[in-house]
PDB file with SEQRES, HELIX, SHEET and CRYST1 records, atoms N, CA, C and O in Angstrom:
SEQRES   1 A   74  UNK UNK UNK UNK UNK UNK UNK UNK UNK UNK UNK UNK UNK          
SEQRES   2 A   74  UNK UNK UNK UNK UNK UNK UNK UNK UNK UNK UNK UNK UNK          
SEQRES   3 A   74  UNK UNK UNK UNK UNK UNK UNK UNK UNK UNK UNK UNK UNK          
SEQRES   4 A   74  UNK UNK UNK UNK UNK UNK UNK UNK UNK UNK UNK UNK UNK          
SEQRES   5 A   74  UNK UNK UNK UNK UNK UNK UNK UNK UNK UNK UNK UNK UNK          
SEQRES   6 A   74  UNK UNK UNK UNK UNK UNK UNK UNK UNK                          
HELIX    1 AA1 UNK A    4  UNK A    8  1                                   5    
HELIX    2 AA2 UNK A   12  UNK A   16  1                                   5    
HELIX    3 AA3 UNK A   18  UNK A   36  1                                  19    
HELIX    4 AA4 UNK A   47  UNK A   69  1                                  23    
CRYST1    1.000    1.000    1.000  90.00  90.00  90.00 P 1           1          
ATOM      1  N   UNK A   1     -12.909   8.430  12.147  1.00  0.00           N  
ATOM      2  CA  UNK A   1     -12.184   7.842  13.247  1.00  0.00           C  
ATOM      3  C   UNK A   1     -12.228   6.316  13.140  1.00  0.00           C  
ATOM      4  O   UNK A   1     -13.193   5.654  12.759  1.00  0.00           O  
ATOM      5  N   UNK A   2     -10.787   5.766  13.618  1.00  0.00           N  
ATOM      6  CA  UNK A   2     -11.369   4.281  13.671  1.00  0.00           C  
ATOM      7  C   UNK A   2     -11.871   3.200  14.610  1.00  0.00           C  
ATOM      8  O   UNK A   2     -10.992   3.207  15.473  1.00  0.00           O  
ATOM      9  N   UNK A   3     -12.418   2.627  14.829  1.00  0.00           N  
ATOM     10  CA  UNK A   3     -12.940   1.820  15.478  1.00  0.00           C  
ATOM     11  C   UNK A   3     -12.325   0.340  15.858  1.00  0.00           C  
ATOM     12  O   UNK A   3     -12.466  -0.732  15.269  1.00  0.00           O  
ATOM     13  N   UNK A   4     -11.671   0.632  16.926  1.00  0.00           N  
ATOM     14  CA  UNK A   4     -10.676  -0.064  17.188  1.00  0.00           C  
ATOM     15  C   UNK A   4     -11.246  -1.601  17.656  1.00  0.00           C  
ATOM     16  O   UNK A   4     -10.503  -2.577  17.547  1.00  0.00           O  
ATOM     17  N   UNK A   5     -13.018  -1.765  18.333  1.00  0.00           N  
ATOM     18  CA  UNK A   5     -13.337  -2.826  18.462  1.00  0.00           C  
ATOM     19  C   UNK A   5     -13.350  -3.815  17.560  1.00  0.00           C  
ATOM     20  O   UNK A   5     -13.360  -5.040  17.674  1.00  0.00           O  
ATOM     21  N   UNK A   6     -13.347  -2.913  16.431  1.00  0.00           N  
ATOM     22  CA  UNK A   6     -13.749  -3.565  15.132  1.00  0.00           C  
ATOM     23  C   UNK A   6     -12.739  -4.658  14.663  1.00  0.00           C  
ATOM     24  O   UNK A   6     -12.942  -5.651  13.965  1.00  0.00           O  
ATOM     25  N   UNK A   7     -11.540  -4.175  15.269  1.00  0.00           N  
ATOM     26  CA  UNK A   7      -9.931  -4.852  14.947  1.00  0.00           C  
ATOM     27  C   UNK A   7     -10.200  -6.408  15.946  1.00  0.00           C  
ATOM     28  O   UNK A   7      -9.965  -7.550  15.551  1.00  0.00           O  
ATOM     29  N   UNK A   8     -10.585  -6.126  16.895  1.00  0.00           N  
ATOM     30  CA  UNK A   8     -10.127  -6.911  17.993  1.00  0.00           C  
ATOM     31  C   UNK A   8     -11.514  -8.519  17.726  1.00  0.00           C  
ATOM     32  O   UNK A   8     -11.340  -9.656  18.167  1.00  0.00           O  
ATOM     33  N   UNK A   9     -12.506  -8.129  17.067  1.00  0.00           N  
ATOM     34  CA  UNK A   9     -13.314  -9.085  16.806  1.00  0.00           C  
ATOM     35  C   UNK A   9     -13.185 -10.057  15.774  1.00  0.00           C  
ATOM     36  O   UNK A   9     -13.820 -11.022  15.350  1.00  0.00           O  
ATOM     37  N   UNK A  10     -11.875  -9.299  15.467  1.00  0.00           N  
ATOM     38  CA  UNK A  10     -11.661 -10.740  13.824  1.00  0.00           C  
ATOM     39  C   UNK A  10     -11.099 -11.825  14.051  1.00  0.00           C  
ATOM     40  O   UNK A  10     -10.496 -11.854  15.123  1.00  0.00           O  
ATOM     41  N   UNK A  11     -11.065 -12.857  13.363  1.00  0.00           N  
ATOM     42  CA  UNK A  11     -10.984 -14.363  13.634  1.00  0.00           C  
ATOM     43  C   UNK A  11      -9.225 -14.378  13.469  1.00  0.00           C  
ATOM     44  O   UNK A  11      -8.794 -13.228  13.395  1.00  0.00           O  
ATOM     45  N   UNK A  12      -8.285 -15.306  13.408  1.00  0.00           N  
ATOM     46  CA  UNK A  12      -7.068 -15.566  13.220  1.00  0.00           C  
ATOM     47  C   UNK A  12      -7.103 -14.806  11.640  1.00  0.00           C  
ATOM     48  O   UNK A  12      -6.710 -13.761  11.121  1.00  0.00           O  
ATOM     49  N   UNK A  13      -7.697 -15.813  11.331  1.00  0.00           N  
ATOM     50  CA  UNK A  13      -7.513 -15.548   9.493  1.00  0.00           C  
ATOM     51  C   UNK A  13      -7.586 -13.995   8.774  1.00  0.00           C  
ATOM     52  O   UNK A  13      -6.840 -13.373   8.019  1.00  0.00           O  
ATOM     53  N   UNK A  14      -8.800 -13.740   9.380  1.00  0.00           N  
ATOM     54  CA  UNK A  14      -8.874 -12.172   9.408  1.00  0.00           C  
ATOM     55  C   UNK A  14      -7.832 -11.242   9.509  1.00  0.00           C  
ATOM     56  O   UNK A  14      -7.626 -10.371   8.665  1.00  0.00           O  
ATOM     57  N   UNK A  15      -6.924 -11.472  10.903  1.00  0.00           N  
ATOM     58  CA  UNK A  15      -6.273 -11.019  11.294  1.00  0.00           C  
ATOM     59  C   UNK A  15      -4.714 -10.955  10.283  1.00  0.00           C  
ATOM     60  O   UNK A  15      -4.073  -9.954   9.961  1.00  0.00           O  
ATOM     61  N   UNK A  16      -4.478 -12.215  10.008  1.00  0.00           N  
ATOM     62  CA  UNK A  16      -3.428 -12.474   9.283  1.00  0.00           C  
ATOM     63  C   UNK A  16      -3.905 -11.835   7.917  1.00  0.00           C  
ATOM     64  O   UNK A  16      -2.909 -11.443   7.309  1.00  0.00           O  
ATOM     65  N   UNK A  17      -5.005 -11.606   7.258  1.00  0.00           N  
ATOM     66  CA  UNK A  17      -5.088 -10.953   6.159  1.00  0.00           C  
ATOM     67  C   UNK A  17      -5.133  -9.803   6.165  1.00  0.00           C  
ATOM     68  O   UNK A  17      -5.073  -9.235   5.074  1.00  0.00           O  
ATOM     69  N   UNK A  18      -5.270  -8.917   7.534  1.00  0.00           N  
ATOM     70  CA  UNK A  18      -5.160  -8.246   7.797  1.00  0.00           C  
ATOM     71  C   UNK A  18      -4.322  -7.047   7.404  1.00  0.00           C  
ATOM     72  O   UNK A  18      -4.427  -6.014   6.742  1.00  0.00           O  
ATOM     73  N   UNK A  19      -3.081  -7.961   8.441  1.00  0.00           N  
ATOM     74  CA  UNK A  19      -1.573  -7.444   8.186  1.00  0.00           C  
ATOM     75  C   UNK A  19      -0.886  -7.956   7.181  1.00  0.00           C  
ATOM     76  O   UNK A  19       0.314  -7.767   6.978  1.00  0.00           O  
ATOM     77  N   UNK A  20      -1.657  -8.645   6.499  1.00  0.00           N  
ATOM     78  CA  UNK A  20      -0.848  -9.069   5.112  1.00  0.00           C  
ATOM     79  C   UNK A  20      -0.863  -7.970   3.933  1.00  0.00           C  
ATOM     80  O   UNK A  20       0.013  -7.629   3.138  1.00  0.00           O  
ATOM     81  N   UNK A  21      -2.363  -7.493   4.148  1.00  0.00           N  
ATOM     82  CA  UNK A  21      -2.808  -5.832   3.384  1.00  0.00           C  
ATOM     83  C   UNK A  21      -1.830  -5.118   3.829  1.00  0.00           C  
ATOM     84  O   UNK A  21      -1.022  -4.834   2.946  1.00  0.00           O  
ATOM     85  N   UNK A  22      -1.476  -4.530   5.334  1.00  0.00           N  
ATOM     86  CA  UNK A  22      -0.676  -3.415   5.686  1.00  0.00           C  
ATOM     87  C   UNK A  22       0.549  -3.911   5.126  1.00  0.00           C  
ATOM     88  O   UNK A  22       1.235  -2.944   4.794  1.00  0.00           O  
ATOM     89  N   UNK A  23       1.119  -4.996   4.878  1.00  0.00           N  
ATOM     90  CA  UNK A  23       2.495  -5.625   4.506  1.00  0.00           C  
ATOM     91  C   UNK A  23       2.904  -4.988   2.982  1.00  0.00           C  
ATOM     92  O   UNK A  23       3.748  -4.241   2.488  1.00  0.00           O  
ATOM     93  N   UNK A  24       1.561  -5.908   2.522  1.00  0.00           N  
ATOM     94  CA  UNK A  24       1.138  -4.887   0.781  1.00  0.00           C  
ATOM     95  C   UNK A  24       1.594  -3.989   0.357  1.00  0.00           C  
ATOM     96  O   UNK A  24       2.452  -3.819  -0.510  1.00  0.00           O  
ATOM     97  N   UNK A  25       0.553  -2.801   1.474  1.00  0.00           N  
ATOM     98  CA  UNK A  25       0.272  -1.487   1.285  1.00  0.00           C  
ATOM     99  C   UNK A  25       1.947  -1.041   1.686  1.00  0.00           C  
ATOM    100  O   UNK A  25       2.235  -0.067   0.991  1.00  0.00           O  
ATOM    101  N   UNK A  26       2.834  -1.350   2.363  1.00  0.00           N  
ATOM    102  CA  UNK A  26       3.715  -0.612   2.779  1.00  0.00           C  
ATOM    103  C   UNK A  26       4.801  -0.870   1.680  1.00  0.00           C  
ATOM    104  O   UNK A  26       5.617  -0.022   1.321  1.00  0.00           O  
ATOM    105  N   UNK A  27       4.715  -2.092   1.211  1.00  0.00           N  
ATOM    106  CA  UNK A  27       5.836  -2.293   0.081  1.00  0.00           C  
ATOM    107  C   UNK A  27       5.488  -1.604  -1.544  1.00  0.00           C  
ATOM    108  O   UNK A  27       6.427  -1.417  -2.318  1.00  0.00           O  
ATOM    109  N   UNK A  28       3.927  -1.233  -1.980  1.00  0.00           N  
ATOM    110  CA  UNK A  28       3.675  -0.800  -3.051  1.00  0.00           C  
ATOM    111  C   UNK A  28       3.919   0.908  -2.491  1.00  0.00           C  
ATOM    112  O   UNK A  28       3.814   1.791  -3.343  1.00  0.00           O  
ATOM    113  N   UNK A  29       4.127   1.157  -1.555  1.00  0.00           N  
ATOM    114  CA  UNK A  29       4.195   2.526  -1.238  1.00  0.00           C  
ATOM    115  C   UNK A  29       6.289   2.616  -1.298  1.00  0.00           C  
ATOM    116  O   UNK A  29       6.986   3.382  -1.964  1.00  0.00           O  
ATOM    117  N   UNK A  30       6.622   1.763  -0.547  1.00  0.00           N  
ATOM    118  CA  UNK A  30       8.252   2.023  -0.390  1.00  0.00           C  
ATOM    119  C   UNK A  30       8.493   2.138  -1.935  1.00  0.00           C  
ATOM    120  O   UNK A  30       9.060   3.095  -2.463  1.00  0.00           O  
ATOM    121  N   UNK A  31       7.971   0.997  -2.625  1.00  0.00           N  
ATOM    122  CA  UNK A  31       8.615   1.042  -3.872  1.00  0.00           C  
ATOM    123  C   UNK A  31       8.501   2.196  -5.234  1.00  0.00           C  
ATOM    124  O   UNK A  31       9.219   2.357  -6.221  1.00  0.00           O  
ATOM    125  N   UNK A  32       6.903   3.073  -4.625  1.00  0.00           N  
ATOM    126  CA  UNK A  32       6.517   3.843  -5.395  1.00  0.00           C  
ATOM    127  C   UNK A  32       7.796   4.740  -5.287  1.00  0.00           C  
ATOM    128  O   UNK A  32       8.396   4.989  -6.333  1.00  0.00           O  
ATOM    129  N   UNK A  33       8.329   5.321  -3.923  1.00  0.00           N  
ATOM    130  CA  UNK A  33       9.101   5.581  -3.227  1.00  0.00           C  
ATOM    131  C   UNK A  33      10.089   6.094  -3.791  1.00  0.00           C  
ATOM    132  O   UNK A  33      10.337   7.252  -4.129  1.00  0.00           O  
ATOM    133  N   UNK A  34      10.945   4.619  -3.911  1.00  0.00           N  
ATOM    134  CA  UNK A  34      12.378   4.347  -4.362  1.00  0.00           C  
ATOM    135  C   UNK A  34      12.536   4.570  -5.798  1.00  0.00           C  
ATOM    136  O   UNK A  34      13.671   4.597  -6.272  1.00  0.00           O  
ATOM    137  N   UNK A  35      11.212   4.779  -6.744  1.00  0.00           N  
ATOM    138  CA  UNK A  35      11.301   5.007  -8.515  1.00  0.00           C  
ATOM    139  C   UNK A  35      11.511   6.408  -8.457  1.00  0.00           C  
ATOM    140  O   UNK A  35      12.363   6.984  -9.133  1.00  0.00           O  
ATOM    141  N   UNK A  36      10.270   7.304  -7.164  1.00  0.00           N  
ATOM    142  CA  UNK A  36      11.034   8.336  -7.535  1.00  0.00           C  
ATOM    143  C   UNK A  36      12.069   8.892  -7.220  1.00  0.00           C  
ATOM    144  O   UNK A  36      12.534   9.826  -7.873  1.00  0.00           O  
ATOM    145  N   UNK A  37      12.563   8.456  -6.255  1.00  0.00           N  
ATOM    146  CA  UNK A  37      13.280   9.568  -5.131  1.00  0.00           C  
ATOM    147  C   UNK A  37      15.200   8.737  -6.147  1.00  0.00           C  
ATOM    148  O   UNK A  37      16.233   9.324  -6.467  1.00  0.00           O  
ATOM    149  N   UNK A  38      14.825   7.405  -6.278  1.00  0.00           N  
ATOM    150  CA  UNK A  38      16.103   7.094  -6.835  1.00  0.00           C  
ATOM    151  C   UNK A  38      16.983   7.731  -8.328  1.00  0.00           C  
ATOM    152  O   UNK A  38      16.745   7.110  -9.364  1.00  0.00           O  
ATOM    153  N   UNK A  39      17.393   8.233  -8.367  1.00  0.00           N  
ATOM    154  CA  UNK A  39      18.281   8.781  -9.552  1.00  0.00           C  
ATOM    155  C   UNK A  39      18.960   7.980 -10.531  1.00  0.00           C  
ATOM    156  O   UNK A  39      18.992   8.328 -11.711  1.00  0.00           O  
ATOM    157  N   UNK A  40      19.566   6.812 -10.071  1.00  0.00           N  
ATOM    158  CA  UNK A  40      20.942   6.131 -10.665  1.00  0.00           C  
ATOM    159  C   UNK A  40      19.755   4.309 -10.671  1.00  0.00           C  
ATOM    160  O   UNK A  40      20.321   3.218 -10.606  1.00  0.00           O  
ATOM    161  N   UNK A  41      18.576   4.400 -10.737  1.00  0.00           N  
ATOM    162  CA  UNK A  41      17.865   3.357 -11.005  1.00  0.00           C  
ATOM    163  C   UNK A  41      18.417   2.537 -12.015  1.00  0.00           C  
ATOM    164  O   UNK A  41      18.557   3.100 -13.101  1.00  0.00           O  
ATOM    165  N   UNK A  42      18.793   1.270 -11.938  1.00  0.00           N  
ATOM    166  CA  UNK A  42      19.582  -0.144 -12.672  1.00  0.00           C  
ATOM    167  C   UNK A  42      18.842  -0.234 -13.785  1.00  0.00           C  
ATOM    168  O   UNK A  42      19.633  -0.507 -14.687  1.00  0.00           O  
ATOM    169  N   UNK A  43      17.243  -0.115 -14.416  1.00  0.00           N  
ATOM    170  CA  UNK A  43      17.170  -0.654 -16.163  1.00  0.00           C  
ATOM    171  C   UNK A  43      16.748   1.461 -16.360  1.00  0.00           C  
ATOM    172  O   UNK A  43      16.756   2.483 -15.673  1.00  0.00           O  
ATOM    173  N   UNK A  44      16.454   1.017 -17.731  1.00  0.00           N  
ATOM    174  CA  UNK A  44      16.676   2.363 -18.136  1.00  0.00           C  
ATOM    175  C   UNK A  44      15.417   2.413 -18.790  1.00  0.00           C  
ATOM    176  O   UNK A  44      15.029   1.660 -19.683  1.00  0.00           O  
ATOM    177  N   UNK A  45      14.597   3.702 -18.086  1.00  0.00           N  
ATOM    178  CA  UNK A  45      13.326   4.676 -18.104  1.00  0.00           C  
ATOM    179  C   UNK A  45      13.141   5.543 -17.992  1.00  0.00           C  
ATOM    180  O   UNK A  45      13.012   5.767 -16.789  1.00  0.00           O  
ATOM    181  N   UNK A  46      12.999   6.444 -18.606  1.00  0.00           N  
ATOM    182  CA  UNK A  46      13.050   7.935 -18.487  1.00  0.00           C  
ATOM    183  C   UNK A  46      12.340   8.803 -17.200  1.00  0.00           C  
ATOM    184  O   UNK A  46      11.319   8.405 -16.641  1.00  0.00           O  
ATOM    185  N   UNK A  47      12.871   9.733 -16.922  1.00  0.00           N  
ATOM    186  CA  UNK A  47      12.464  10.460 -15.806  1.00  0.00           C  
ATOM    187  C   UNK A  47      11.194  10.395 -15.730  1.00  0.00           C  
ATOM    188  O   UNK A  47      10.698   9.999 -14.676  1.00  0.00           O  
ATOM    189  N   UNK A  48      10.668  10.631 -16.427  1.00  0.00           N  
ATOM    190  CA  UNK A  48       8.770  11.066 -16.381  1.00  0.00           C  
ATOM    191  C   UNK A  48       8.334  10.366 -15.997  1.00  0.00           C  
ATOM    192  O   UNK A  48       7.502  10.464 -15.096  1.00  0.00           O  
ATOM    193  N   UNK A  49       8.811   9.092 -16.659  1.00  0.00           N  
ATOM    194  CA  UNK A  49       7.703   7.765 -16.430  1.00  0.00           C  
ATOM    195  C   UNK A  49       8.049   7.048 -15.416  1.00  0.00           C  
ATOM    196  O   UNK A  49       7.173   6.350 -14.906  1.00  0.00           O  
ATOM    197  N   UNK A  50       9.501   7.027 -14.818  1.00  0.00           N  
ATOM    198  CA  UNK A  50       9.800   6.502 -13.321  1.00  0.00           C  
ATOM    199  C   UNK A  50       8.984   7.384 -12.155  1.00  0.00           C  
ATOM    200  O   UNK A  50       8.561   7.011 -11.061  1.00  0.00           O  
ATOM    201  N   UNK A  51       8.940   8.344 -12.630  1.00  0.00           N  
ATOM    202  CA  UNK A  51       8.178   9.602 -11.489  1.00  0.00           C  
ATOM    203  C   UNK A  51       7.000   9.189 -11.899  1.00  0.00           C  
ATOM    204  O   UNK A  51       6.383   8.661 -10.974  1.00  0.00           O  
ATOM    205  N   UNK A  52       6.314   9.208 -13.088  1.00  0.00           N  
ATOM    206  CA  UNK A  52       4.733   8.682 -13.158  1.00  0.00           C  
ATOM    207  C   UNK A  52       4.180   7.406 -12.380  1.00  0.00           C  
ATOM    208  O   UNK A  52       3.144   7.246 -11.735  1.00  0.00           O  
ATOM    209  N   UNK A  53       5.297   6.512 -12.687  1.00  0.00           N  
ATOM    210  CA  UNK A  53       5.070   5.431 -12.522  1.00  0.00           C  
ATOM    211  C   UNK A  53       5.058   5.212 -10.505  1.00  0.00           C  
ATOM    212  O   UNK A  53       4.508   4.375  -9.789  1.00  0.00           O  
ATOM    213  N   UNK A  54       5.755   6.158 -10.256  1.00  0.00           N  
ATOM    214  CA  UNK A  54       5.833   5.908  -8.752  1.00  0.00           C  
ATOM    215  C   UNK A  54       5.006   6.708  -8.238  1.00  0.00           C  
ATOM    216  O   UNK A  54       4.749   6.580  -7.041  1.00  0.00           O  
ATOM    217  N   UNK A  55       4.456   7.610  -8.913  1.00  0.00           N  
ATOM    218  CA  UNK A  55       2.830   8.293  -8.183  1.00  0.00           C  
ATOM    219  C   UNK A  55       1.671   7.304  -8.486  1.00  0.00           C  
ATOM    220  O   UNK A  55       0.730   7.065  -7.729  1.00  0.00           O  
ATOM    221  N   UNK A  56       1.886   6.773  -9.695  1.00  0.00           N  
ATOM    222  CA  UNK A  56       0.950   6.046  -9.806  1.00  0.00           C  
ATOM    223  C   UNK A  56       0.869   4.243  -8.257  1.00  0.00           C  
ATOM    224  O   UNK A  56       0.021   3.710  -7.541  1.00  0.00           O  
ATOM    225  N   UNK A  57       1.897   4.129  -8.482  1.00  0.00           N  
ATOM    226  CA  UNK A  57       2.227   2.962  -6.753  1.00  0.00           C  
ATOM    227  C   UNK A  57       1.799   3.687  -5.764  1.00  0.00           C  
ATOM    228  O   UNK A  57       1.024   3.018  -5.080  1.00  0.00           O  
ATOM    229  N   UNK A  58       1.997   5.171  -5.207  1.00  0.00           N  
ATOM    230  CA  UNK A  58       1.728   5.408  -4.208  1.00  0.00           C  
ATOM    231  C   UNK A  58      -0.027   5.661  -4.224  1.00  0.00           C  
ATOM    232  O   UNK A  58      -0.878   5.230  -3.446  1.00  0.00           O  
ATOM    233  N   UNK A  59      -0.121   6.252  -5.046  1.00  0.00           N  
ATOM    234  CA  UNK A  59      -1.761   6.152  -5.006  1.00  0.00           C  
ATOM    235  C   UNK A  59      -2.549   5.045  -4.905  1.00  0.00           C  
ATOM    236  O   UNK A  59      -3.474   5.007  -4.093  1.00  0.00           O  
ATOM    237  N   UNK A  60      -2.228   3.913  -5.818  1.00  0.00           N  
ATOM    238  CA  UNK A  60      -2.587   2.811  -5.614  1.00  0.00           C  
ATOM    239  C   UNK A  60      -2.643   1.947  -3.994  1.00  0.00           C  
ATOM    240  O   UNK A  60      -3.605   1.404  -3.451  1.00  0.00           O  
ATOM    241  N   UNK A  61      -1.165   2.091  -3.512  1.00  0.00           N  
ATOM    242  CA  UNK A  61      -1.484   1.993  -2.062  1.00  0.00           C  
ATOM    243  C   UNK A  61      -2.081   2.813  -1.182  1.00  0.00           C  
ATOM    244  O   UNK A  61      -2.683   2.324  -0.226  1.00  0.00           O  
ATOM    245  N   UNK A  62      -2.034   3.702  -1.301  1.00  0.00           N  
ATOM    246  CA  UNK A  62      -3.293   4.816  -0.485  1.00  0.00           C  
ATOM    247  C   UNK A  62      -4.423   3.947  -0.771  1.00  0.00           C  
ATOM    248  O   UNK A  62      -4.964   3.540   0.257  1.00  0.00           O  
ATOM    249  N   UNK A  63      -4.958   3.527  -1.889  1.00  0.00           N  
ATOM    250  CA  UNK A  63      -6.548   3.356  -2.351  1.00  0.00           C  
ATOM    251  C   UNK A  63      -6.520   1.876  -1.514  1.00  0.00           C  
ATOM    252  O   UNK A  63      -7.466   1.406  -0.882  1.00  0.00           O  
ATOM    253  N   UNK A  64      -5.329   1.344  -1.666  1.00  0.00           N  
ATOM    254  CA  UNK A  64      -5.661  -0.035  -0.687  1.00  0.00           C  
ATOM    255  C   UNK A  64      -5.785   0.092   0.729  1.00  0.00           C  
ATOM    256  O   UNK A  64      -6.319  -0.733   1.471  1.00  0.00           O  
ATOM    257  N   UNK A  65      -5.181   1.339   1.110  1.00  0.00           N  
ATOM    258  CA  UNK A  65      -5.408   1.343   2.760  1.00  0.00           C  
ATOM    259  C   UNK A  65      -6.714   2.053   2.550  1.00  0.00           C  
ATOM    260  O   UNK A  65      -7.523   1.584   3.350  1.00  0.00           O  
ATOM    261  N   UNK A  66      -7.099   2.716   2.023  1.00  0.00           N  
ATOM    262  CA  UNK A  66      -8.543   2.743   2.472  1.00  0.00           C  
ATOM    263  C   UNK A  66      -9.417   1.635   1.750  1.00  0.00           C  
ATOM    264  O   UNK A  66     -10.582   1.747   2.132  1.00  0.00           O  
ATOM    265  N   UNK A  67      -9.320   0.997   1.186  1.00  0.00           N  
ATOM    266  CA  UNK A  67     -10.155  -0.350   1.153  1.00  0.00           C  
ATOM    267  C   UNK A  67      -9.925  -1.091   2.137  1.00  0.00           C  
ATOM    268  O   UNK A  67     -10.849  -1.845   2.442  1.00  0.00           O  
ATOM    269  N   UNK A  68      -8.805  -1.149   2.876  1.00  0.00           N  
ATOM    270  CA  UNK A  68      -8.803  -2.032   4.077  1.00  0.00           C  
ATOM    271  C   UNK A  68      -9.351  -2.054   5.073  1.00  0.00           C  
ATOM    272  O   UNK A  68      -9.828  -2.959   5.759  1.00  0.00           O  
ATOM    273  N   UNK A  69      -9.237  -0.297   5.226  1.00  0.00           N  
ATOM    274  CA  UNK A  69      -9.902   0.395   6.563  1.00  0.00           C  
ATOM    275  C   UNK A  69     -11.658   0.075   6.641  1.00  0.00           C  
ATOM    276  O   UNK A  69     -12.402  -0.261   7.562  1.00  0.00           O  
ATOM    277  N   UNK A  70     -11.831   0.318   5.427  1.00  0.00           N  
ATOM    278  CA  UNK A  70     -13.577   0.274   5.135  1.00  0.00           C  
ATOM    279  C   UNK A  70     -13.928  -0.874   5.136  1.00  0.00           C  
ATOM    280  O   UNK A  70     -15.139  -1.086   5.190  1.00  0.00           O  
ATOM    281  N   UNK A  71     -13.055  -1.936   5.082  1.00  0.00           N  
ATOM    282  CA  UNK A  71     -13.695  -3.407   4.958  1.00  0.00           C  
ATOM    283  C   UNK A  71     -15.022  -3.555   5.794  1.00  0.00           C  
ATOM    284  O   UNK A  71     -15.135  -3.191   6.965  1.00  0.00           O  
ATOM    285  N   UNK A  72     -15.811  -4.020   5.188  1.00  0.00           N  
ATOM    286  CA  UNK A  72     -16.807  -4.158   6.366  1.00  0.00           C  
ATOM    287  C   UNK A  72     -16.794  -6.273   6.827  1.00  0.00           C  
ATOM    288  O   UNK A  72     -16.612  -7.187   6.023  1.00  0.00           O  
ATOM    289  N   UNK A  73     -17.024  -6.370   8.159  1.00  0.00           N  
ATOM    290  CA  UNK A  73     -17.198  -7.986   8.381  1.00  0.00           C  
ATOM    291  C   UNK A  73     -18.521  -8.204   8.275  1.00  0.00           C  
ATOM    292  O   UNK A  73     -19.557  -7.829   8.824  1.00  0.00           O  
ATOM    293  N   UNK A  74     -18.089  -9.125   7.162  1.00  0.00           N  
ATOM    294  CA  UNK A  74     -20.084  -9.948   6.645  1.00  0.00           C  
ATOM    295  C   UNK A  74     -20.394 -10.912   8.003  1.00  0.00           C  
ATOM    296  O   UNK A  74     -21.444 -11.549   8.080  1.00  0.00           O  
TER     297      UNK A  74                                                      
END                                                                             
C-alpha cells in the first residue's frame, strides 16, 4: 500500500522530480506502446524486434515506477 504522507513531506525539488519520473515513466511506456501496437511504423525493423523492443520499454518503465515508489527520503 502506499503511503501517501510520505508524498506530502517532500521539499519543492523533490516534488518536481517527482513528477518528472511519472512524466518519464509514462512516455517510455506510451512509446513501448506505439512500436508494438503500430503496424505501418516510418524506418524499417522487423516485426520481432519492434515487438521485442517495445516489451523491452514497457518493462523498463514498470521497473522505474517501482524504483520511484520505493524511493526512500535520506
Amino acid at each position: 500500500m502506499i503511503d501517501f504522507n510520505f508524498f506530502k513531506q517532500k521539499s519543492p525539488q523533490q516534488r518536481f522530480l517527482f513528477i518528472l519520473g511519472l512524466v518519464m515513466l509514462l512516455l517510455y511506456f506510451a512509446l513501448g506502446a506505439l512500436l508494438i501496437f503500430w503496424k505501418n511504423i516510418p524506418f524499417d525493423i522487423t516485426p520481432t524486434y519492434r515487438i521485442l523492443f517495445g516489451v523491452m520499454l514497457i518493462v523498463y518503465a514498470i521497473l522505474r515506477f517501482y524504483r520511484l515508489i520505493k524511493q526512500n527520503d535520506n
